[in-house]
C-alpha positions as CSV (number, residue, x, y, z in Angstrom):
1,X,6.4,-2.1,-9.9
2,X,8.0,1.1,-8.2
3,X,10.6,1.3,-5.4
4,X,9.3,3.8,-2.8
5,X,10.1,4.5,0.7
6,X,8.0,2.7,3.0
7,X,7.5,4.1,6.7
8,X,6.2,1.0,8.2
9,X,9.0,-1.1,7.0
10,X,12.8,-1.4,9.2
11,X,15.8,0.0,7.1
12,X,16.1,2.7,4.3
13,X,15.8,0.5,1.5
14,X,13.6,1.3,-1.5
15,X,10.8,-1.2,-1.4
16,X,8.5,-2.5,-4.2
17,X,5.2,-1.1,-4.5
18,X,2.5,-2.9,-6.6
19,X,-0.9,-2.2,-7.7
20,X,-4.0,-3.0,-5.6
21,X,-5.7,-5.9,-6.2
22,X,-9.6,-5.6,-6.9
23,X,-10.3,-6.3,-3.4
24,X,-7.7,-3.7,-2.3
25,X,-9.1,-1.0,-4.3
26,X,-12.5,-1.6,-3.0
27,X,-11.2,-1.0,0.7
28,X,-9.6,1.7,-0.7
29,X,-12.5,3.2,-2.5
30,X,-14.8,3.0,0.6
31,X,-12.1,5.2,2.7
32,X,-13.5,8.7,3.5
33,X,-9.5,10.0,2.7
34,X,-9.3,8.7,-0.4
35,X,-11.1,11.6,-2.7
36,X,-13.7,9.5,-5.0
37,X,-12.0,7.9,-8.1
38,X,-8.5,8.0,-7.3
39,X,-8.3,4.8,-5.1
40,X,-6.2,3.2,-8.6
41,X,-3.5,6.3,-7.4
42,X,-2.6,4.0,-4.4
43,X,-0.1,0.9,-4.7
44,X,0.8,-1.6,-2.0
45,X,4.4,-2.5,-0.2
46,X,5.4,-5.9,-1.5
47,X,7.9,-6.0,1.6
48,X,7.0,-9.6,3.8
49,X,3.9,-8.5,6.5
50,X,3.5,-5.2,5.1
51,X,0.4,-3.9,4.5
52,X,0.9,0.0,3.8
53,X,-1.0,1.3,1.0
54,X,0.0,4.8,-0.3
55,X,0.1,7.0,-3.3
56,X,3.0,7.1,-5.8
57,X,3.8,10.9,-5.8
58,X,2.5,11.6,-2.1
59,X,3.9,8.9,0.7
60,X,2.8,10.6,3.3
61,X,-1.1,10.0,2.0
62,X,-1.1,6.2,2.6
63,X,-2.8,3.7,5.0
64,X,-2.5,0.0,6.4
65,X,-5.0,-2.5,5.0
66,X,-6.9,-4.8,7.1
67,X,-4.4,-7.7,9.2
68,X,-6.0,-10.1,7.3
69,X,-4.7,-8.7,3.8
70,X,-1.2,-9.2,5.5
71,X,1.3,-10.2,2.8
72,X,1.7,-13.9,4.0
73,X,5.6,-14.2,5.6
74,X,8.6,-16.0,2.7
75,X,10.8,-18.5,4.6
């Protein structure tokens, strides 16, 4: 895990970012911005409902997964 700033989540708090799951680096993979073979560069918010997907060195190169790969709400 790796606390990152998130720009689709509220607040200025570092969130968690993990790795992509198989499925998630497939979508990843098949994305004409993602230069072949460095879809495993990406990690995923962990934040409730997010799905922003962006690499650990460059934020600003990042992308929301599908609304069905939604992180399902806690509480």
């Amino acid at each position: 895990m790796v606390a990152k700033h998130c720009p689709t989540c509220p607040g200025a708090r570092l969130r968690d970012f993990v790795p992509l799951t198989p499925g998630e680096l497939a979508l990843a993979a098949a994305r004409p911005d993602v230069a072949p073979g460095t879809a495993e560069r990406y990690k995923r918010c962990s934040n409730d409902g997010c799905r922003r997907v962006q690499r650990h060195f460059a934020g600003s190169r990042g992308f929301r997964l599908p609304e069905e790969l939604s992180w399902p709400k806690r509480g």
